[in-house]
Phi, psi and omega in degrees: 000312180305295197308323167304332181270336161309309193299328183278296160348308209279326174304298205291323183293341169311294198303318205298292199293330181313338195246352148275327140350318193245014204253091179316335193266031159270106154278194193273344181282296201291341189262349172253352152256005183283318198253078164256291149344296202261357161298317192282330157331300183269328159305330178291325198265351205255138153302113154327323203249298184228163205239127166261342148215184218293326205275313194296316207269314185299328185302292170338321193284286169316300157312334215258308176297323165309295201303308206277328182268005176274298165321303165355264171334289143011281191300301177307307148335285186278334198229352180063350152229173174246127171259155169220171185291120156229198188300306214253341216250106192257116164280133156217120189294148155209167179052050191038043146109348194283309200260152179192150178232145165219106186269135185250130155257011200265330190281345163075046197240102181252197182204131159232149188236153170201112162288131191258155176282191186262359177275342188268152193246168177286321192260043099270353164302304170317321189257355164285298196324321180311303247254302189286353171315293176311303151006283202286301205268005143256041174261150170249031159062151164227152214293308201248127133350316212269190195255099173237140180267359180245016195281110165309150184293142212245338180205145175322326202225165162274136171284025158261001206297149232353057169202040160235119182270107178272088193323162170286340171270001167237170200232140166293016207243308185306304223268009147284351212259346226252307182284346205268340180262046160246043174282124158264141184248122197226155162253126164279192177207093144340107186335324172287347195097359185261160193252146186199152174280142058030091181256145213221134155228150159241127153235184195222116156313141185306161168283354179224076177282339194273304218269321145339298189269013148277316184266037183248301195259005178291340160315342164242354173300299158321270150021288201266329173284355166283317191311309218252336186067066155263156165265125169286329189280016144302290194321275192320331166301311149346312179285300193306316201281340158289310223187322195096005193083009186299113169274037191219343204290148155226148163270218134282346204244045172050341148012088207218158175111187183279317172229052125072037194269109159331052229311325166280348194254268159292354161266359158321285204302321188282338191293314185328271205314312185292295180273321148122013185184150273215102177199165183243131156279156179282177188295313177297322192266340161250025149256018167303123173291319199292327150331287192309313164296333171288331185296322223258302161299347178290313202276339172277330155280349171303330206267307221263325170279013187242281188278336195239010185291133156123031176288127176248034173223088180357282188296330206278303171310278200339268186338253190335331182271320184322285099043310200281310196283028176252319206221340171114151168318301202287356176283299178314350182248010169303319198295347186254353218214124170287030201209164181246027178287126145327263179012296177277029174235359197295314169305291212284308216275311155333326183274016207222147195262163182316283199317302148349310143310332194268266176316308226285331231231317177269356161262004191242328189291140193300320167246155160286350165305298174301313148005269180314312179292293205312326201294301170002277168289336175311311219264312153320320166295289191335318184303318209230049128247329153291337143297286208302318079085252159259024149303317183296000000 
């Protein structure tokens, strides 16, 4: 019943909108207070957490890409280009799209922006940039990119938290206040050809900012890989070689989280295996981190007793799974097997020594990405078998 009325909600919110949804003379404020109503509708009929099946999760989806392509559109307008989240980059709209920050975790970089109107002075331009300063490093991240004031907070903590260096002798309120005046004021050019200002901050993330948000998430790291009988230096490599520890990434291809879980695909299979019944999780719940790792090591095991079983050589599974969470079983077993059945390669990959192994799989895999990822990680444990290590 729940499920019939989202999906009839999701219909009814289609028809009404759809052709003011695409209405160029909408800005994204004036088009988000338009569908606000039949948005609160389909939030009322929806599980937060979980989509219970493909009809609940595609609808969703589908709503969610009308919204994201207006902002977009919007966006283009006004600022003449658009950021979006990616694997290493946490985006965020704020103030119906005027103000927007973007943090590299991989480059250890953030950048805040503020477009300015014909009302703005260099000095409120300045106390906004303070203001979004504060913003970014007590922010707990949100599902979305776009700027919704009712989007909840997605982790227990901020996600900068010890890794904006703030002297000890200041508060946060000096030290925005302290950064913001190395704000430069740049001009953009708008997609109509018109020209507007820009007040610009670049900050630089602490320096061993990577190693911060690893020991921030080894605790849930631990945690699953005990659970699972895994080497947490698989997991960390993994994560870094996903996302940088970004607990906010998405991809293109929808992915989200720290290790990059695809919410139909593989977040399907674990919810399966974890609950014994058939629902996808949402964007909020796997960017929960302590989910999103469990969720993630689950999948690895899954990979390695389920779909890769019967390896008899410990590193020669690591390879194969590595390889398999990048690109799938059945690719991996292209590379040895003219079939993506496992089973039967089973035989060849058993005959072959670790090392053998290794090199075979960078000369045979169907992609280079892929490849590319087994060295990544390979190369990446070594790092985090030596912190771990000494910590010990």
């Amino acid at each position: 019943m729940k499920t019939s009325l989202f999906f009839g909600l999701v219909i009814l919110f289609f028809s009404s909108t759809h052709i003011t949804a695409q209405d160029a003379s909408l800005t994204w404020e004036e088009y988000r207070q338009q569908r606000q109503q039949q948005l609160d509708q389909i939030q009322a009929a929806q599980d937060s957490a979980l989509h219970q099946n493909i009809a609940d999760y595609e609808a969703f989806v589908f709503q969610h890409e009308m919204e994201f392509n207006s902002f977009r559109d919007d966006m283009l307008r006004q600022w003449g280009d658009f950021k979006e989240r990616t694997k290493t980059n946490w985006i965020e709209y704020q103030n119906g799209g005027k103000v927007r920050w973007d943090v590299d975790f991989e480059d250890g970089e953030g950048t805040i922006e503020v477009l300015a109107d014909e009302n703005d002075t260099e000095d409120s331009l300045l106390i906004t940039i303070e203001n979004t300063v504060l913003d970014l490093i007590s922010s707990k991240g949100t599902e979305s990119e776009l700027p919704d004031e009712t989007e909840k907070e997605v982790m227990q903590e901020p996600v900068l938290a010890g890794q904006v260096d703030i002297p000890e002798d200041m508060d946060s309120l000096q030290y925005a206040k302290e950064v913001a005046e190395q704000t430069e004021i740049k001009e953009v050019e708008a997609e109509d050809g018109t020209i507007r200002k820009v007040a610009v901050l670049n900050l630089q993330l602490v320096p061993d900012h990577l190693r911060t948000r690893a020991e921030k998430f080894r605790k849930e790291v631990e945690t699953y890989s005990d659970k699972y009988e895994i080497d947490p230096t698989l997991v960390l490599a993994i994560i870094h070689t996903e996302s940088f520890f970004n607990p906010m990434a998405k991809s293109h291809a929808n992915a989200l989280g720290l290790m990059q879980i695809v919410p139909r695909t593989a977040g399907r299979d674990v919810y399966r295996v974890l609950n014994g019944e058939d629902a996808i999780p949402s964007a909020e719940y796997l960017f929960n981190p302590d989910q999103n790792v469990h969720f993630g090591s689950t999948y690895i095991d899954i990979l390695m007793n389920r779909y890769m079983r019967g390896i008899e050589d410990r590193t020669v599974h690591e390879y194969l799974v590595i390889c398999a969470y990048n690109t799938g079983a059945g690719n991996v077993a292209r590379a040895y097997i003219n079939s993506t059945n496992f089973n039967n390669a089973r035989d060849t990959i058993n005959g072959m020594s670790a090392q053998e192994n290794y090199d075979y799989l960078l000369a045979n895999l169907p992609w280079d990405e892929t490849k590319n990822y087994l060295k990544k990680v390979t190369e990446r444990r070594a790092q985090y078998k030596e912190w771990m290590s000494t910590d010990d």
